[in-house]
C-alpha positions as CSV (number, residue, x, y, z in Angstrom):
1,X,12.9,65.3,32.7
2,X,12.6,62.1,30.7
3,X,10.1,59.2,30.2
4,X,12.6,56.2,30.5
5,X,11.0,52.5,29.2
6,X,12.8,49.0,29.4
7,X,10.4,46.3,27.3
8,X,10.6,43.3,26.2
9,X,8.3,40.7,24.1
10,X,8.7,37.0,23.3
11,X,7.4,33.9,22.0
12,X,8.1,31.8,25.1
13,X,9.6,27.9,25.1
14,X,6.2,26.3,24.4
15,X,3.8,28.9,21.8
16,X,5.2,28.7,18.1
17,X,4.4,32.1,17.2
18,X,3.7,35.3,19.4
19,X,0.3,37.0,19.6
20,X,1.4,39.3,22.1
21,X,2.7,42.9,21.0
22,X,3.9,46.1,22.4
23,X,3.7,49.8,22.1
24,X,5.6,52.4,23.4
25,X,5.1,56.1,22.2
26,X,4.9,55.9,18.5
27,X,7.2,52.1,18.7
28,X,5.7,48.7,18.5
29,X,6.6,45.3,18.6
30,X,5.7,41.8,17.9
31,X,9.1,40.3,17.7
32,X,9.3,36.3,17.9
33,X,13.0,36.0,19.8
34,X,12.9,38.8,22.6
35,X,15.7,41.2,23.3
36,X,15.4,43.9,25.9
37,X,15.2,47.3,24.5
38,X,15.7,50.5,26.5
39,X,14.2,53.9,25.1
40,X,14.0,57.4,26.2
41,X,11.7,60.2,25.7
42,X,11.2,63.5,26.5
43,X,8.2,64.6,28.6
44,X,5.9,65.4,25.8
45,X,2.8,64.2,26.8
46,X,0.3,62.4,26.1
47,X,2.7,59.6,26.4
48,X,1.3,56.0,26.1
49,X,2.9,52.4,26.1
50,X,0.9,49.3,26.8
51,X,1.4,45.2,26.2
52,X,-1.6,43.3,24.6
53,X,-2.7,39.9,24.2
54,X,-4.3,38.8,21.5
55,X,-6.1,35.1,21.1
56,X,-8.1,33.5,18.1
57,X,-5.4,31.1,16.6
58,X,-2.0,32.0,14.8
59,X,-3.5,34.5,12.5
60,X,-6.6,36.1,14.2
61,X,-4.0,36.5,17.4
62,X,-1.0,38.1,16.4
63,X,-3.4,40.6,14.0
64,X,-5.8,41.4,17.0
65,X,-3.3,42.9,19.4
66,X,-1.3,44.3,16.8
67,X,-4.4,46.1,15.3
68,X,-5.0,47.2,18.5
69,X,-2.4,49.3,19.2
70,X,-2.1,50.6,15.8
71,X,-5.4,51.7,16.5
72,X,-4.7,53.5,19.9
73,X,-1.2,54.9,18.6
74,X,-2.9,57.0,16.0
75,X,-5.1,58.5,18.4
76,X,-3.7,58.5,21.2
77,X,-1.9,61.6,20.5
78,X,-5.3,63.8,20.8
79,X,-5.9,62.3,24.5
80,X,-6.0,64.5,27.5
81,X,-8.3,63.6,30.2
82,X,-9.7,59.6,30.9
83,X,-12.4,59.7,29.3
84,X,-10.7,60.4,25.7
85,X,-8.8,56.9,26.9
86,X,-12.1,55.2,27.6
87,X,-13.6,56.3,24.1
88,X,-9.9,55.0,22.5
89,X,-10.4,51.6,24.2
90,X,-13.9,51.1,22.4
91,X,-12.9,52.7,19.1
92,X,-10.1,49.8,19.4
93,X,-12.3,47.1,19.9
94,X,-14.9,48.1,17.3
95,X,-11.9,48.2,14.5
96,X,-10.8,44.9,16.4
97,X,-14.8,43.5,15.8
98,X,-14.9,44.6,12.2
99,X,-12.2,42.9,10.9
100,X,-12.6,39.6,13.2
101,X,-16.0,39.4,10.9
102,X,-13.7,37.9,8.3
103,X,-14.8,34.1,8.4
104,X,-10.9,33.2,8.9
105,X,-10.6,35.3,11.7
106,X,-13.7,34.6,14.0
107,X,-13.4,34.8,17.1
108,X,-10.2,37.0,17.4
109,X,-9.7,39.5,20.1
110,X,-7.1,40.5,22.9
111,X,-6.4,42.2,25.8
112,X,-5.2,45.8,26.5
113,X,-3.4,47.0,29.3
114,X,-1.5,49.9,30.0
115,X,-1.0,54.2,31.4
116,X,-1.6,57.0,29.7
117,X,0.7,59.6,30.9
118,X,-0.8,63.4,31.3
119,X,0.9,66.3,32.4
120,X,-0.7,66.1,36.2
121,X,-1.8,62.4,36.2
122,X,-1.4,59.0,34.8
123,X,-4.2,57.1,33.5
124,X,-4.1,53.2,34.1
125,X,-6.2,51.1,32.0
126,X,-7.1,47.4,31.0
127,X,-9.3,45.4,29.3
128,X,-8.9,41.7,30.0
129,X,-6.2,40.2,32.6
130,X,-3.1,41.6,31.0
131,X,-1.9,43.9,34.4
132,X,-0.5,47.2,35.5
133,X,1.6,47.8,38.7
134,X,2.8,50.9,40.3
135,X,6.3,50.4,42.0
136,X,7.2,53.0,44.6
137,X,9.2,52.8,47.9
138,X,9.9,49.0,47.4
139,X,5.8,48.3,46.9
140,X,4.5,46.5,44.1
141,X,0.7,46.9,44.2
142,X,-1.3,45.9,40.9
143,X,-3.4,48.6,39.7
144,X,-5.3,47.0,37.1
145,X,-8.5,44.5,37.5
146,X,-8.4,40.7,35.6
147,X,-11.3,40.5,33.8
148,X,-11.6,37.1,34.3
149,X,-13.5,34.2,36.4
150,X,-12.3,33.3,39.7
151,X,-11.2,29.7,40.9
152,X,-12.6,28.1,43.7
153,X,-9.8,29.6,45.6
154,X,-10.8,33.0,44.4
155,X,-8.1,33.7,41.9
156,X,-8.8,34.7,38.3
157,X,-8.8,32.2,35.6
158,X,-7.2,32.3,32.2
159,X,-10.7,32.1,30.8
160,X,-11.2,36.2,30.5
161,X,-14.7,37.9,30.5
162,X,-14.6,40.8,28.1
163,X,-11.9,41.8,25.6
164,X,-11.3,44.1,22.8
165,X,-13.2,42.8,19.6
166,X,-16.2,41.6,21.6
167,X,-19.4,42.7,19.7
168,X,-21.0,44.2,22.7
169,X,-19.2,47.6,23.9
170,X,-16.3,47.0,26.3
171,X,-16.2,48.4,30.3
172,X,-12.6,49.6,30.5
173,X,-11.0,49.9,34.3
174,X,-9.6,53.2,35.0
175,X,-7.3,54.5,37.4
176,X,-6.1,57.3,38.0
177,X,-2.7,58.3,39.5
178,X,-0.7,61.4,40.9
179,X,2.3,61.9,38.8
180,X,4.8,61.4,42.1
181,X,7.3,59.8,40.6
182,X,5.6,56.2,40.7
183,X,7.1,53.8,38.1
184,X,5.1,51.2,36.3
185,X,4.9,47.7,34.9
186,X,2.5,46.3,32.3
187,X,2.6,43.0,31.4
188,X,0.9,39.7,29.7
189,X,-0.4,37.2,31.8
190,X,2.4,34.7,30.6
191,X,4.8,37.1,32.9
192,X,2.3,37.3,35.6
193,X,1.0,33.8,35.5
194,X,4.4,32.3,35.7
195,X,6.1,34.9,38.4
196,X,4.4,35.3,41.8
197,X,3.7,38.8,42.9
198,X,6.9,38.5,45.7
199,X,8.9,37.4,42.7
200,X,7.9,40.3,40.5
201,X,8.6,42.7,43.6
202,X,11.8,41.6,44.0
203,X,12.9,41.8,40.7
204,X,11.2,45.3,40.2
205,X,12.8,46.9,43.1
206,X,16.3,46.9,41.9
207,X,17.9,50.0,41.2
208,X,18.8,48.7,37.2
209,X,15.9,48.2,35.1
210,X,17.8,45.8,32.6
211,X,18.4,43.8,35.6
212,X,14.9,43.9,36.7
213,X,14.1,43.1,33.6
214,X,17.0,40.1,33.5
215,X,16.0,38.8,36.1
216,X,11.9,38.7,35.0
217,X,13.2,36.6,31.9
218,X,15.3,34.3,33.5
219,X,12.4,33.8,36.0
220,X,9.9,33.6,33.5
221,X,11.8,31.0,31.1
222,X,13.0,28.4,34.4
223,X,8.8,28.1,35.3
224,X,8.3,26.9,31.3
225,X,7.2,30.1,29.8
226,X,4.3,28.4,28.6
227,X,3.1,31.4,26.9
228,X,4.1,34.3,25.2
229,X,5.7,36.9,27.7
230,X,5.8,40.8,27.5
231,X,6.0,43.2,29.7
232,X,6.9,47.5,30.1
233,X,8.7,48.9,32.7
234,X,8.2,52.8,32.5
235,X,10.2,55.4,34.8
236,X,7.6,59.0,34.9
237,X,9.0,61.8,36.4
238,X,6.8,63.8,38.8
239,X,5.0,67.0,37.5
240,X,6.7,70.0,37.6
């Protein structure tokens, strides 16, 4: 029984520095050129990996979301029911607060989004439009909620409504899912704001996870890849 992860992270062809990062068990990322890394792990849980997003300029960015998740990786391993998740979220964005005081790093925040996986249950949470989807039987369905405003068309915005490092406390979304044998994927809006959700489903319901994960590049770089682009793929075996 093994917790299998494909994830990737990436500047993009138009952003000259990458303020997303990654975190995967006790790994983390915040590489510049992408490559896609595969990892295993047994089923030891709690088990976490999430993608954030950080914004507030070249500096304030890349230090948010990596701050972050260093923040939620050292206590992560002490979670076992959703609220200990919730509480993690807001510890987060109070370190993220604290240290955006510094005058050269106003302003600085990012999102969060990813599962928490228990031994009965997996816990799906976000702050901010950064996403979670389940993948099961050839459905993709997003799990997570943009925290952002709507267009006149009624689909979210890039300009986001609450993220961690926001002075007041932050209103994480929860879910909460059987462990069933669902796979996941979390990812940065520069994935999901450059693939449409037919796109992602495609790619996501092929049997090989590098070549889901291929093909979410390739897609993702020939529509500009405007932004930075990460994104998780996590295989959870059911409960015993």
């Amino acid at each position: 029984m093994t917790i299998e992860v494909t994830a990737f992270t990436d500047t993009g062809l138009v952003r000259d520095h990458n303020e997303d990062a990654l975190l995967v068990g006790a790994w983390s990322c915040q590489a510049a050129t992408g490559s896609v890394v595969q990892m295993r792990f047994g089923d030891d849980v709690p088990f976490v990996a999430a993608v954030a997003d950080g914004m507030g300029g070249h500096a304030g960015g890349e230090l948010a979301s990596r701050l972050a998740l260093s923040v939620i990786a050292d206590i992560a391993p002490g979670w076992t029911t959703p609220d200990d998740v919730a509480d993690g979220l807001q510890q987060a964005n109070d370190q993220v607060h604290q240290v955006g005081q510094n005058p050269e790093l106003l302003g600085m925040g990012t999102t969060i989004a990813g599962v928490c996986v228990l031994a009965d249950r997996v816990v799906v949470f976000n702050v901010g439009d950064s996403r979670v989807y389940s993948i099961s039987d050839g459905v993709l369905q997003q799990l997570s909620v943009d925290d952002a405003l709507l267009d006149e068309e009624g689909r979210p915005t890039h300009r986001i409504t609450q993220a961690l490092g926001q002075r007041t406390p932050v209103d994480p979304h929860l879910t909460l899912q059987p462990r069933d044998g669902t796979g996941y994927f979390v990812c940065s809006d520069g994935v999901s704001g450059m693939m449409s959700d037919d796109a992602l489903r495609d790619a996501l319901t092929r049997p090989d996870p590098v070549g889901a994960a291929e093909t979410i590049i390739d897609a993702t770089r020939k529509a500009g890849a405007q932004d930075n682009f990460s994104f998780v793929l996590i295989s959870v075996p059911p409960s015993v």
